[in-house]
N, C-alpha and C positions, 0 to 999 in steps of 0.2 A: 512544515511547508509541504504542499502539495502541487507537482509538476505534471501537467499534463503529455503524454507523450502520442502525439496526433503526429502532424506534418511538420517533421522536422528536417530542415535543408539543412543545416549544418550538420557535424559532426555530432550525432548523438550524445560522446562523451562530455566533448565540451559544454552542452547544452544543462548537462544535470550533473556536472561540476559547480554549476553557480550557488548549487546551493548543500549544504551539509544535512542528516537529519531527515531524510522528504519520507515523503510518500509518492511514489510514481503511481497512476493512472494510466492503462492504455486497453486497447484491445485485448484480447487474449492470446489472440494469434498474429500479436506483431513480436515475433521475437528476435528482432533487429531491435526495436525500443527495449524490449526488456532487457535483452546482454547488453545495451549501451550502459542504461543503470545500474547494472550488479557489477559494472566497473567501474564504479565510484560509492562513496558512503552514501547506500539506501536502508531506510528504515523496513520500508516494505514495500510491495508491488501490489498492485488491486488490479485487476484481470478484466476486464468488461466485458459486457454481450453474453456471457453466462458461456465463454469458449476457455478452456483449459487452457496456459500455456502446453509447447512442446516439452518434450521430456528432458532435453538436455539445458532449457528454461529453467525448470524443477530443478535439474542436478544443481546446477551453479547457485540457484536461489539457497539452499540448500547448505550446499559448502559454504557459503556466506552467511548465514544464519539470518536471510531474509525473507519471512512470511510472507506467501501470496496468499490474499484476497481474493476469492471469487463472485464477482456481481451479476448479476442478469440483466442490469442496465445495461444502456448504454454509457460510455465515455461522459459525454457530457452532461448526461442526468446524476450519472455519481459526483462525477465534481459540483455540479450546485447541490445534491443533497449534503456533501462534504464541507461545502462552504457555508451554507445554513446550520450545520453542527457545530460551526470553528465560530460563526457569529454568536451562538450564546452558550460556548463554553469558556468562561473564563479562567481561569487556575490560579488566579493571584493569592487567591488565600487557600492557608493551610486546611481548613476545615471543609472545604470544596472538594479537595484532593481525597480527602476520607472520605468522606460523601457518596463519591465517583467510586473509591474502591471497592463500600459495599454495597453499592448498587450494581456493580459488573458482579461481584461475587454473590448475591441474589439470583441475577438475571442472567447470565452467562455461562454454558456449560464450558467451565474451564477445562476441565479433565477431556474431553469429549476434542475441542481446539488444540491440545498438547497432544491426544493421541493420534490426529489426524497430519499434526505436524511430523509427526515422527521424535519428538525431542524429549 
């Protein structure tokens, strides 16, 4: 699931309680949305506007073992490019899922991604 974290009136927590598993999207420098999220089960944080969160962002993100993403979109352009990925990725079968593996492990500097996480 992917939650956008824009204009939120209510209580942040409550808001990304609804769902388990997400992925948050927000600016980079909202970090009232981001500590709403890292207080509840987030998969990851994605950063928009190409703005770093704050540092005690990072800390928590961190002690929770939840990667932030950083994008040079904007909010809204990363969610439809996100929702354009989620439209033609299916996962129902098992041979997709391999597929996928060796294609990130082709294409993706993993070691380069673990060292920049610190993990």
């Amino acid at each position: 699931h992917f939650l956008i974290g824009g204009l939120i009136l209510d209580w942040g927590v409550n808001y990304f309680s609804t769902r388990d598993h997400k992925a948050v999207i927000s600016r980079g420098d909202r970090p009232d949305i981001q500590m709403s999220a890292l207080a509840t089960h987030t998969s990851c944080l994605v950063a928009t506007g190409g703005k770093e969160p704050l540092e005690y962002v990072i800390y928590e993100a961190e002690e929770e073992e939840v990667p932030i993403i950083m994008v040079e979109t904007d909010t809204l352009s990363t969610a439809s490019a996100l929702e354009a990925i989620m439209e033609r990725a299916n996962f129902d079968h098992p041979l997709k899922l391999g597929r996928f593996q060796e294609l990130i492990e082709a294409s993706v500097d993993l070691q380069w991604i673990v060292s920049e996480l610190g993990v």
